[in-house]
BAMI-596311 format. One line per 4 residues: number of its first residue (from 0); their letters; for each residue z, y, x of C-alpha. Coordinates in steps of 0.25 Angstrom, whole numbers, always signed. Layout:
<nodes>
NUM = A = Z Y X | ... .
</nodes>
This chain:
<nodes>
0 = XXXX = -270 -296 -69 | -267 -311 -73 | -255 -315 -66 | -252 -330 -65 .
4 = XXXX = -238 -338 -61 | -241 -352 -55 | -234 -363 -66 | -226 -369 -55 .
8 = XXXX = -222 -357 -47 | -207 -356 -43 | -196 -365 -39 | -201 -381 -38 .
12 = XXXX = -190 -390 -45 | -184 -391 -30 | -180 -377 -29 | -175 -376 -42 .
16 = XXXX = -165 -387 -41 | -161 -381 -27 | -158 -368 -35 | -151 -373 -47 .
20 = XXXX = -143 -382 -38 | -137 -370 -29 | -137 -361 -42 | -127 -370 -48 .
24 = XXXX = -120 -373 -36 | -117 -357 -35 | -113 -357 -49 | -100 -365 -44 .
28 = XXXX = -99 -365 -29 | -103 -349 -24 | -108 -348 -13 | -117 -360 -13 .
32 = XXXX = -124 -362 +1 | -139 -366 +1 | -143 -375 +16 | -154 -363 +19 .
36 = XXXX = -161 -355 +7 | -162 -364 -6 | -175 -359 -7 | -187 -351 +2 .
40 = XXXX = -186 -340 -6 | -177 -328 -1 | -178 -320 -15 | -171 -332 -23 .
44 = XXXX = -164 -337 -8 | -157 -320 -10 | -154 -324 -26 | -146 -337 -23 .
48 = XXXX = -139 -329 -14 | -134 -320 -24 | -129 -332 -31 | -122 -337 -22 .
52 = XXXX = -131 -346 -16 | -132 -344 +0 | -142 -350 +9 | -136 -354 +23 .
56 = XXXX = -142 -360 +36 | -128 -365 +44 | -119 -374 +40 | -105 -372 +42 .
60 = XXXX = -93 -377 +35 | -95 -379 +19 | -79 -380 +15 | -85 -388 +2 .
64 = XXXX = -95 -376 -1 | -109 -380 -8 | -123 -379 -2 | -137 -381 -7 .
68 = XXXX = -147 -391 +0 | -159 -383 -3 | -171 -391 -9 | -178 -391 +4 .
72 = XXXX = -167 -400 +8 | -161 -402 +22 | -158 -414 +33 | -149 -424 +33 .
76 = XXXX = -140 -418 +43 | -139 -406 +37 | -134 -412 +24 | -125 -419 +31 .
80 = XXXX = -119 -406 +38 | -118 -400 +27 | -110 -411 +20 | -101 -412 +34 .
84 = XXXX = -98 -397 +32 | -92 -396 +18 | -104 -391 +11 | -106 -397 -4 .
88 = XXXX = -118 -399 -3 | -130 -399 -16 | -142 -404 -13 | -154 -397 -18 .
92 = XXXX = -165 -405 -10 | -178 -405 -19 | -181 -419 -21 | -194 -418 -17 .
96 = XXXX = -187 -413 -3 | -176 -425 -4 | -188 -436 -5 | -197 -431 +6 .
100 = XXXX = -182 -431 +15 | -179 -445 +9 | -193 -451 +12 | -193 -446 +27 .
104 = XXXX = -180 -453 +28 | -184 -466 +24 | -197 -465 +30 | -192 -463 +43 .
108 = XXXX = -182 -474 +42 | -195 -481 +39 | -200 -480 +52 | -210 -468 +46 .
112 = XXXX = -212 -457 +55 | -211 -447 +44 | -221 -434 +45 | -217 -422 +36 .
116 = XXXX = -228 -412 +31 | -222 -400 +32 | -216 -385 +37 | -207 -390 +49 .
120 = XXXX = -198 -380 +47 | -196 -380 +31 | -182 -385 +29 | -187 -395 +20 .
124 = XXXX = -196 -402 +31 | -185 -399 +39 | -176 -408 +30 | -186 -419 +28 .
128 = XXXX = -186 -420 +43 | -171 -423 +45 | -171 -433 +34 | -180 -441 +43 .
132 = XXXX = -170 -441 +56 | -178 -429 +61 | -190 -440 +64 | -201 -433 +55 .
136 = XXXX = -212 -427 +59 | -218 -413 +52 | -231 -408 +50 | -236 -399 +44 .
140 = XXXX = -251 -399 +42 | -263 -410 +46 | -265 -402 +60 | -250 -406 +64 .
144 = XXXX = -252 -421 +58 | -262 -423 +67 | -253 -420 +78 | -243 -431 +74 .
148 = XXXX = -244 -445 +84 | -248 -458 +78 | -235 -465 +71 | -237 -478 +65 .
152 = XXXX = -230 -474 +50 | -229 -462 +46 | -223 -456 +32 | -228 -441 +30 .
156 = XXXX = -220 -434 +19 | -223 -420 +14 | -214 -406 +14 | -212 -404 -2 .
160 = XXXX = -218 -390 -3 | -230 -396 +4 | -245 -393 +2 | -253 -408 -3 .
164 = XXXX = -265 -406 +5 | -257 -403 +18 | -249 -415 +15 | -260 -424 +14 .
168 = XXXX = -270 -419 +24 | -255 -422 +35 | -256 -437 +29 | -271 -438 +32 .
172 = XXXX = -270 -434 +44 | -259 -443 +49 | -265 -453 +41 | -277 -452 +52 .
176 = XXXX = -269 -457 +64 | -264 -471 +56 | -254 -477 +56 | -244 -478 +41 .
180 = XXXX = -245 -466 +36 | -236 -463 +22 | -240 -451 +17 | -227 -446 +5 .
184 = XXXX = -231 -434 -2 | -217 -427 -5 | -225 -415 -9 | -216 -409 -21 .
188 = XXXX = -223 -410 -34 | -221 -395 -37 | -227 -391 -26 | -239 -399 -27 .
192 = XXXX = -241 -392 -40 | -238 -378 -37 | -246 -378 -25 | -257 -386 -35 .
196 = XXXX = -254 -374 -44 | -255 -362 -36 | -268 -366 -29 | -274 -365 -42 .
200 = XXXX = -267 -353 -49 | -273 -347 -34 | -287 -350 -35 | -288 -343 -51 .
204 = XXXX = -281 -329 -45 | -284 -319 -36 | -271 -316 -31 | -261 -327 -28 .
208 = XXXX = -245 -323 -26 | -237 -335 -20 | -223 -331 -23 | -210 -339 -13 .
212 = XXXX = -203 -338 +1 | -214 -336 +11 | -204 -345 +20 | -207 -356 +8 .
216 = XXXX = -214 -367 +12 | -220 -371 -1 | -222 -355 -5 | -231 -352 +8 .
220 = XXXX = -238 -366 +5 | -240 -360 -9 | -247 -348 -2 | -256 -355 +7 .
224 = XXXX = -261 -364 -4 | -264 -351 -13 | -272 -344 -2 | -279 -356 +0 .
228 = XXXX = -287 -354 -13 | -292 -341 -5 | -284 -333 -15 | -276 -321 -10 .
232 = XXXX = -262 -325 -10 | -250 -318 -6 | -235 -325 -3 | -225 -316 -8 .
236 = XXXX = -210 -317 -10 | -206 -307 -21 | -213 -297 -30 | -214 -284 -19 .
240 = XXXX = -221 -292 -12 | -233 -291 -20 | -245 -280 -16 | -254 -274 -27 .
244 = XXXX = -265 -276 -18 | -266 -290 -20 | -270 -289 -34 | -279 -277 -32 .
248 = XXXX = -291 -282 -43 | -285 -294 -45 | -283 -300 -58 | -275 -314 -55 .
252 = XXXX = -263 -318 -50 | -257 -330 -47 | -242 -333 -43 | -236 -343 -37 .
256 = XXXX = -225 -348 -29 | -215 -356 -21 | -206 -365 -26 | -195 -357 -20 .
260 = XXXX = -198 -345 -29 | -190 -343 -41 | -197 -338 -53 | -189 -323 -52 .
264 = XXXX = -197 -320 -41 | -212 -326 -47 | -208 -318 -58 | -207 -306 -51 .
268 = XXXX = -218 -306 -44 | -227 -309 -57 | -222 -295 -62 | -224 -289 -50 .
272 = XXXX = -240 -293 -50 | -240 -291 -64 | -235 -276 -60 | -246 -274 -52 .
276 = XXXX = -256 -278 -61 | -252 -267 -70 | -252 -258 -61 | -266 -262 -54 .
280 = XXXX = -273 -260 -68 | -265 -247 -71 | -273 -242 -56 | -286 -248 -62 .
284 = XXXX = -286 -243 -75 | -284 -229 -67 | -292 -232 -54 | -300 -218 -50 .
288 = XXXX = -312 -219 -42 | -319 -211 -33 | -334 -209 -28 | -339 -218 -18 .
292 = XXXX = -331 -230 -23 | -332 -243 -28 | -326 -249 -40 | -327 -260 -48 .
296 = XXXX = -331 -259 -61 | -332 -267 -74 | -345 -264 -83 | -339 -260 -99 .
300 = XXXX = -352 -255 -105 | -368 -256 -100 | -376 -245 -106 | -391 -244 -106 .
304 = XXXX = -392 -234 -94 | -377 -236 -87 | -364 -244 -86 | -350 -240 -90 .
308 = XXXX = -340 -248 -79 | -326 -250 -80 | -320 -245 -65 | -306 -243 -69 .
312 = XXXX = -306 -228 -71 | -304 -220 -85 | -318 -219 -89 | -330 -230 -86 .
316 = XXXX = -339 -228 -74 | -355 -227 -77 | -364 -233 -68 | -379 -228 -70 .
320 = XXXX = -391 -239 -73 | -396 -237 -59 | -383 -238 -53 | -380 -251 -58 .
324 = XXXX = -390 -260 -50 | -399 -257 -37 | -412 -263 -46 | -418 -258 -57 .
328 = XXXX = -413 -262 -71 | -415 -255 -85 | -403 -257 -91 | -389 -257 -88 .
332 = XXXX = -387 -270 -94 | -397 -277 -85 | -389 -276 -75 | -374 -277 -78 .
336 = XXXX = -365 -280 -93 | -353 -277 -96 | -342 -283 -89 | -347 -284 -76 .
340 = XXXX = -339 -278 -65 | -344 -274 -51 | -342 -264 -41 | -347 -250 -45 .
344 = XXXX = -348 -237 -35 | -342 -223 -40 | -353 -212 -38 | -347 -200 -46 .
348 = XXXX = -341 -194 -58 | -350 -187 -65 | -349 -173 -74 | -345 -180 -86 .
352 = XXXX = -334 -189 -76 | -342 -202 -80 | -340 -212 -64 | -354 -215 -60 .
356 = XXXX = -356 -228 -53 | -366 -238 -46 | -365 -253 -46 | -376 -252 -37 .
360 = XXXX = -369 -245 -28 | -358 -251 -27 | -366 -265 -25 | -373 -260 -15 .
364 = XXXX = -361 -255 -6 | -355 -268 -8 | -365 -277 -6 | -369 -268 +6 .
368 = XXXX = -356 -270 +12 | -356 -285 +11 | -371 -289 +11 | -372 -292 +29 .
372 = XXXX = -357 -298 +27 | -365 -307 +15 | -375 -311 +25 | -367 -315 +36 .
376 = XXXX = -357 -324 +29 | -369 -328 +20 | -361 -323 +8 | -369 -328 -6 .
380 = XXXX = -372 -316 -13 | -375 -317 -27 | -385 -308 -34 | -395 -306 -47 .
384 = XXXX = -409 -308 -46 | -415 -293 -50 | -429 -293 -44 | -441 -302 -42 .
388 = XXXX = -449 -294 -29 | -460 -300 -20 | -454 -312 -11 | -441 -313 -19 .
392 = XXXX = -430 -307 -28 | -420 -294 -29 | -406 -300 -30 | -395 -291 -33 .
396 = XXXX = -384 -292 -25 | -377 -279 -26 | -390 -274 -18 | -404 -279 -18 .
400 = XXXX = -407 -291 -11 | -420 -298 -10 | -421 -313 -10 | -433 -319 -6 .
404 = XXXX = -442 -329 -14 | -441 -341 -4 | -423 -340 -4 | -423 -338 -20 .
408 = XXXX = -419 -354 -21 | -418 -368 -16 | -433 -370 -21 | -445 -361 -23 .
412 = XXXX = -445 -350 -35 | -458 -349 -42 | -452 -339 -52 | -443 -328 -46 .
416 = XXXX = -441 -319 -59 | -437 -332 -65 | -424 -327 -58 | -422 -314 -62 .
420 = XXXX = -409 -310 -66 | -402 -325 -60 | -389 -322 -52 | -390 -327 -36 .
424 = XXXX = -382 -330 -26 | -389 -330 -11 | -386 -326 +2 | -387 -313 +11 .
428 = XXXX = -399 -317 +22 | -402 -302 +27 | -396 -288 +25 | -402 -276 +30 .
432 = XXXX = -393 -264 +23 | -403 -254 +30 | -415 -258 +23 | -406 -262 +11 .
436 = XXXX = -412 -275 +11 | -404 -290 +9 | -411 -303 +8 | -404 -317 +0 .
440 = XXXX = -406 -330 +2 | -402 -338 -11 | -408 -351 -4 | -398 -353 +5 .
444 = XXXX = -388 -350 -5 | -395 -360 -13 | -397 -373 -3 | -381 -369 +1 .
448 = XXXX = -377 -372 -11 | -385 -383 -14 | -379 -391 -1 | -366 -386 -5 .
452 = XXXX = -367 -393 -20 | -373 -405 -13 | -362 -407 -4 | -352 -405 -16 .
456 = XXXX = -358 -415 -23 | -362 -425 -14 | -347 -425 -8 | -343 -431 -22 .
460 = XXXX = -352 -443 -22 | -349 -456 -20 | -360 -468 -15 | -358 -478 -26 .
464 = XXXX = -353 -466 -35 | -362 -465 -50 | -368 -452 -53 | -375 -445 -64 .
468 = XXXX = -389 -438 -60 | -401 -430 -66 | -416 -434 -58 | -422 -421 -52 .
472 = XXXX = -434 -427 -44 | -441 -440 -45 | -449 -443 -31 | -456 -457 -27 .
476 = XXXX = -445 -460 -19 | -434 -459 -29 | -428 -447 -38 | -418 -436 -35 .
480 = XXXX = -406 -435 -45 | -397 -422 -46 | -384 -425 -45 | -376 -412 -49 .
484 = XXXX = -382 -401 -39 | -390 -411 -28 | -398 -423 -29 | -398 -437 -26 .
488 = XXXX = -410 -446 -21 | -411 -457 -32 | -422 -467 -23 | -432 -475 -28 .
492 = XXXX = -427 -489 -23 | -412 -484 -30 | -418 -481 -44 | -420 -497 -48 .
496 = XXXX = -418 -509 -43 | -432 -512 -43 | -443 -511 -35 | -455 -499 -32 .
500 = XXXX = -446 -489 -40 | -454 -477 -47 | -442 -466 -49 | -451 -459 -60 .
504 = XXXX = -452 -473 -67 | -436 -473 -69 | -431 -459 -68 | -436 -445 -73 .
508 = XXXX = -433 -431 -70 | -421 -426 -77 | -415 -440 -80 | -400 -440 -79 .
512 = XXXX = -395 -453 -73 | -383 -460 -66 | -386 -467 -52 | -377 -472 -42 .
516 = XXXX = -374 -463 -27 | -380 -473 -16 | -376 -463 -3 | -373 -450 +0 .
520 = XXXX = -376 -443 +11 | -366 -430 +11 | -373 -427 +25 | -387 -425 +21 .
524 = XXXX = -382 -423 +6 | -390 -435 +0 | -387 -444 -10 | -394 -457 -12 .
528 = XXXX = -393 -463 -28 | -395 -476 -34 | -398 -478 -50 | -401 -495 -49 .
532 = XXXX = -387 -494 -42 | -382 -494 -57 | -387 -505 -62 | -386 -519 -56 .
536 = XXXX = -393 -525 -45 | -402 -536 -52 | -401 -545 -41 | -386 -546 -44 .
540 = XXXX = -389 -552 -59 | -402 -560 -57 | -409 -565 -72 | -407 -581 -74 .
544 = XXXX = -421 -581 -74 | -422 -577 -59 | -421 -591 -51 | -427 -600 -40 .
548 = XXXX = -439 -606 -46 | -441 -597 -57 | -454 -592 -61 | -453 -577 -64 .
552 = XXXX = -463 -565 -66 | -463 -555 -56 | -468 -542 -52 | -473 -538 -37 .
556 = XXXX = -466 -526 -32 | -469 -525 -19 | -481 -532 -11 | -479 -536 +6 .
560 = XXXX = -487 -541 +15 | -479 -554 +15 | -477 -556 -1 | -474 -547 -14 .
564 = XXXX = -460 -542 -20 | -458 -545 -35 | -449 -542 -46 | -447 -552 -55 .
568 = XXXX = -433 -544 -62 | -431 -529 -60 | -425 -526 -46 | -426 -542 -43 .
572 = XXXX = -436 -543 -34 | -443 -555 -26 | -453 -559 -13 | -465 -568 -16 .
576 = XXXX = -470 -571 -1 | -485 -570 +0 | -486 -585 +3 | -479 -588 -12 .
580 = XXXX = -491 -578 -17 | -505 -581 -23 | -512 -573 -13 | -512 -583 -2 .
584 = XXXX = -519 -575 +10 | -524 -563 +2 | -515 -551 +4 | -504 -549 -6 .
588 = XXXX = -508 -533 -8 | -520 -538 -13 | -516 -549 -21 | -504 -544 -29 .
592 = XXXX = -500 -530 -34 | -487 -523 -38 | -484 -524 -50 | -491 -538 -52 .
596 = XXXX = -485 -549 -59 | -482 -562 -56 | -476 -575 -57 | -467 -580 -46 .
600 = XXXX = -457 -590 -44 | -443 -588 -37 | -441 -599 -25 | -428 -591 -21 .
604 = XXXX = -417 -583 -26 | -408 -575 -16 | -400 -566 -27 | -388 -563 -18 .
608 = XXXX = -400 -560 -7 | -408 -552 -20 | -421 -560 -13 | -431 -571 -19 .
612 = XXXX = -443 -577 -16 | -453 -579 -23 | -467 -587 -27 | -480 -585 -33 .
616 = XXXX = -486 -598 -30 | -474 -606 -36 | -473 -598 -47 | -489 -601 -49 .
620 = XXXX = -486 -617 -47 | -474 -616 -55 | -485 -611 -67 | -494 -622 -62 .
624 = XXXX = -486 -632 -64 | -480 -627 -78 | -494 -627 -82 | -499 -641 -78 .
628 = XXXX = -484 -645 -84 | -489 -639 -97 | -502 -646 -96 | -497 -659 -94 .
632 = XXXX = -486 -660 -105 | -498 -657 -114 | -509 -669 -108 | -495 -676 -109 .
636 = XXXX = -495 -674 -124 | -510 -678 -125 | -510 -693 -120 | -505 -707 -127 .
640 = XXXX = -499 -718 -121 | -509 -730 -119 | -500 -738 -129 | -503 -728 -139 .
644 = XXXX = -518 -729 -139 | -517 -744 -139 | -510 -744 -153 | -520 -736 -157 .
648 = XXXX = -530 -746 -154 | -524 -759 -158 | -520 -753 -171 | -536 -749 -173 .
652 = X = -538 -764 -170 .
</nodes>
C-alpha cells in the first residue's frame, strides 16, 4: 500500500509562532498561562501542559504572571482586562488574524457595516467581532447572506481558515442587493494552499485520512473538502483511531491535516496505516477460501486448455476453458491474458488439491445481482462484442446480452462482424432473469454522449471567438465543419463576401480551416460560423478606380424584375435600374443573363451606405462619344488652313 503525507500538512506559520512563543515563555516564567487552548488540538493542548503551559477561561488576578494571546486572537476588552489585572501579556495573534481584527476596525470607523464570513462561535470570529465595536455582522454561508437587509456600504472580510469558494459565492450574493460592497479576502495563504493541496492528494487515493481537533475550524473544513472529491474520508485525531477496515483492498492513502496538528501526531498515524498494510498483506498472502465463494483473482499464466489465477492462497487456482466465458472460445487466450484480474467462483478442490474455478460463474452471479438495479438507474454497462446473430449482436457483459441492429450506433451499420471483438459501453433496456434474457441499447448511450460533448464544447465558445475546423459535409446551402466533437453550420452567404456562393466551389471535404463564431445557440446546440468574417469587408477599402462617372466592367449577378445586380470588384456589388438598360420595354430575363458582361458607368457612390447606381446607357454614350472624339481628332488632322492652299497656288503662278 502507497501511503502519502500532504507537503503542507501541520502547524501553519501562525501556530507555530503561538507555540514557540509560550514555549520560551515557560522556559523562564513556569507556569505560563494560555487565554483558552493555544491550539484546537487536545493531544498537543495535554503536552504544553506538561511543560508548563496552562490553558485558562477566567481571569483573575495576574500578580505580574505571564499569559499567551493565542493565535486566534481575542477582543479589545479582553486584552484590556487582562492588562488591568497584572498579567504580562505576549501576544501570539497570527498576523493573518491581527489584519482581518485591524480591517473591521477601520472599516467600521469608516462607516462600513462590516460582514464577517465565518463560524460565530470560533473564537477568532469572535475576536474580529469585538474589534469592530461589536457592530459586525456574521455569516456563514450564501444562504445566511441572503438573509442580511440592504446597507448602503458594506466591507465583507473572511474568517482566516476559510474555504475560497464559500468566501466568494457570500460576496456574490451580497453583491446582488447593491449598494458598495468591498469584498477583502483575509483568507490565510497557507490555508489556501493546504486546502488547494489536499483536494488533490484526495482525488489520486482511495482512502483519505484528515488528521486535527475535530473542534478545529480549519481541520473539519479540511474534511469536508476531502470528501467532496467523493473519496472516503475519515476525521481522526490520534493513531487508535484508525480501522483496518478502511483500507480493506485499498492500495492509497492520503494524509493530511490541520494546521493545529503537530507533526508527532501525523507521524504516528503514518506508521500506524503503514502497520496495517503489513499486516493486511500478511492475511492475503494466507487468505483460505471455501466453496461457494467468490474471490478476486489475478491471471499469472494462460495455457491452452485452462488458466492459472493468482487468489491469494498458497498454490494457484485453475479455472477450465469452459469455465472461463458463457460463449464458445478455442483458446484460453481468446478470451483473457495475463494480468487480468476479475472475480472468480470457488467450485472445489480436487484429488490432486488443484482450487477449481469459474469466471463465468462468478460474472454471472454478479451481474445477476446488479443487472435490474442497471436498468432502473440506467447504469452504462460496458461489454465486448462476441457474436453476430440474426437482428444484432451477443455483447458480453458478464452474461449474454443481445443488442439489436437498429441501437448498435448513432447511424445504420452495414457491416456488423466489422465489430467483432470492439469493447461497448450501452445501457440495460430489459431484464428478464427467468428466461435469462437481457437486451442493450448502445444508441442512447451514444446520442447522450453526444449531447453531453456538444454541450461541453459549445459552453466554451465565444461569438466573435476564432476557431480551427475540418469540413464534414458540403450541402447547397452551405457546409458543416467539426469543431472537436460537434459541427457547426458554415452557410453559403458566410463563406465569401460575394454573391450566388457555390460551397463545393470554395471548400472540400476534409479541408482544415479557421473561421470566425457568428452565434451560438446553447439552447438548441447550434453554432453559426463565418469564414469572409476573416477578411475585410471590400466596401471598407474601395479601388481608386471605383468612382462617380467611371466606366467599369461588370458582371450581372442577380437579375429583378425592376433591374440587374452587378459586380464590378469582388464582394462590391451594384443596381443598374432597368430604365438605365438596353432592353427598353423587352423583359430583362430575356435580355440579359448571369454571368453576362458589361459595361456600365457609376452615377452614384454610397460607400458608407455600401450602395451604387449604376448605367448601361451612359456607359454606351460615354463610348459614343469617345468614339466620335477619336474620329474627329483624326478628320482634324486631315484638313489645311485656306491660307495654306492659297500659297500653294500663287507659288504655282
Amino acid at each position: 500500500m502507497e501511503i502519502i503525507v500532504a507537503q503542507n500538512a501541520g502547524f501553519c506559520f501562525g501556530v507555530k509562532r503561538a507555540i514557540e512563543t509560550a514555549q520560551k515563555a515557560a522556559e523562564n516564567n513556569n507556569p505560563v498561562y494560555s487565554l483558552g487552548p493555544l491550539i484546537h488540538n487536545p493531544q498537543e493542548v495535554e503536552r504544553l501542559k506538561k511543560a508548563g503551559i496552562i490553558p485558562i477561561e477566567e481571569i483573575e488576578e495576574g500578580n505580574g504572571k505571564t499569559i499567551i494571546i493565542r493565535s486566534h486572537g481575542t477582543t479589545p476588552e479582553k486584552l484590556q482586562e487582562i492588562v488591568d489585572r497584572g498579567y504580562v501579556v505576549e501576544d501570539a495573534t497570527c498576523p493573518f488574524v491581527k489584519k482581518a481584527q485591524i480591517l473591521a476596525q477601520k472599516l467600521t470607523d469608516e462607516g462600513y457595516q462590516v460582514v464577517v464570513v465565518g463560524d460565530k462561535k470560533h473564537p477568532e470570529v469572535q475576536g474580529i467581532v469585538g474589534w469592530s465595536g461589536y457592530k459586525a455582522l456574521v455569516v456563514e454561508n450564501p444562504e445566511e447572506a441572503a438573509r442580511l437587509p440592504f446597507y448602503p456600504k458594506i466591507a465583507v472580510i473572511a474568517q482566516t481558515t476559510q474555504k475560497s469558494e464559500n468566501f466568494w459565492q457570500v460576496v456574490e450574493v451580497i453583491k446582488k442587493k447593491g449598494g458598495e460592497v468591498r469584498p477583502f479576502n483575509t483568507i490565510c495563504h497557507a490555508t489556501r494552499t493546504r486546502q488547494e493541496e489536499s483536494r488533490k492528494l484526495a482525488t489520486e487515493v482511495e482512502v483519505m485520512l484528515v488528521v486535527g481537533g475535530k473542534n478545529s475550524a480549519n481541520t473539519k473544513k479540511l474534511a469536508q473538502i476531502c470528501a467532496a472529491t467523493n473519496t472516503p474520508t475519515y476525521l481522526i485525531e490520534e493513531a487508535s483511531e484508525i480501522k483496518p477496515e478502511w483500507f480493506a483492498g485499498k492500495a492509497k492513502v492520503g494524509i493530511t491535516a490541520g494546521a493545529s496538528t503537530p507533526a508527532w501526531i501525523i507521524e504516528e498515524v503514518r506508521k500506524k496505516v503503514e502497520q496495517m498494510a503489513s499486516m493486511e498483506q500478511a492475511l492475503l498472502e494466507i487468505k483460505p477460501v471455501k466453496e461457494g465463494e467468490i474471490v478476486r483473482g489475478k491471471v499469472v499464466k494462460v495455457l491452452e486448455k485452462e488458466v492459472l489465477v493468482d487468489i491469494g492462497t498458497k498454490g494457484e487456482g485453475v479455472i477450465p476453458l469452459e469455465e472461463i466465458t458463457w460463449y464458445r472460445i478455442e483458446r484460453a487466450r481468446d478470451a483473457v491474458k495475463e494480468g487480468d484480474e476479475f472475480p472468480v467462483l470457488v467450485l472445489k478442490e480436487d484429488e490432486e488439491g488443484k482450487i477449481i474455478l469459474s469466471r463465468k460463474k462468478a460474472l454471472e452471479i454478479l451481474a445477476e445481482e446488479k443487472l435490474l438495479e442497471w436498468q432502473k438507474n440506467k447504469v452504462p454497462v460496458t461489454g465486448k462484442i462476441v457474436e453476430v446473430v440474426k437482428g444484432g449482436v451477443l455483447v458480453d457483459i458478464g452474461v449474454r446480452a443481445f443488442l439489436p441492429a437498429s441501437l448498435i450506433a448513432l447511424n445504420y451499420v452495414e457491416d456488423l462482424e466489422a465489430l467483432k471483438g470492439e469493447e461497448i459501453t450501452a445501457y440495460v433496456i430489459e431484464v428478464d432473469l427467468a428466461k435469462r434474457r437481457v437486451v442493450l441499447d448502445r444508441k442512447s448511450y451514444l446520442k447522450e454522449q453526444e449531447i453531453k460533448t456538444k454541450k461541453e464544447k459549445i459552453a466554451t465558445l465565444k461569438e466573435g471567438s476564432k476557431v480551427k475546423g475540418k469540413v464534414t459535409k458540403i450541402m447547397p446551402f452551405g457546409a458543416f465543419v467539426d469543431l472537436g466533437g460537434f459541427e457547426g453550420l458554415l452557410r453559403a452567404q458566410d463563406i465569401s463576401w460575394q454573391r450566388n456562393v457555390r460551397p463545393e466551389e470554395h471548400l472540400q471535404v476534409g479541408q482544415e480551416l479557421e473561421v470566425v463564431v457568428l452565434e451560438v445557440d446553447r439552447h438548441n446546440l447550434k453554432v453559426s460560423l463565418g469564414l469572409k468574417q476573416l477578411t475585410p469587408d471590400p466596401w471598407q477599402k474601395i479601388p481608386d478606380e471605383l468612382k462617380e462617372g467611371a466606366v467599369l466592367e461588370g458582371t450581372v449577378v442577380k437579375i429583378l424584375r425592376h433591374g440587374l445586380i452587378l459586380e464590378l470588384f469582388p464582394g462590391i456589388e451594384g443596381y443598374l435600374p432597368a430604365r438605365e438598360t438596353e432592353a427598353e420595354n423587352e423583359p430583362l430575363m430575356k435580355k440579359y443573363q448571369v454571368g453576362q458582361k458589361m459595361e456600365v458607368k457609376i452615377l452614384t457612390l454610397k460607400p458608407l451606405e455600401k450602395k451604387m447606381t449604376l448605367s448601361q446607357k451612359e456607359a454606351l454614350r460615354e463610348k459614343e462619344k469617345e468614339q466620335y472624339q477619336k474620329e474627329l481628332a483624326e478628320e482634324e488632322n486631315l484638313t489645311f488652313s485656306l491660307g495654306e492652299i492659297l500659297r500653294g497656288k500663287l507659288k504655282d503662278v
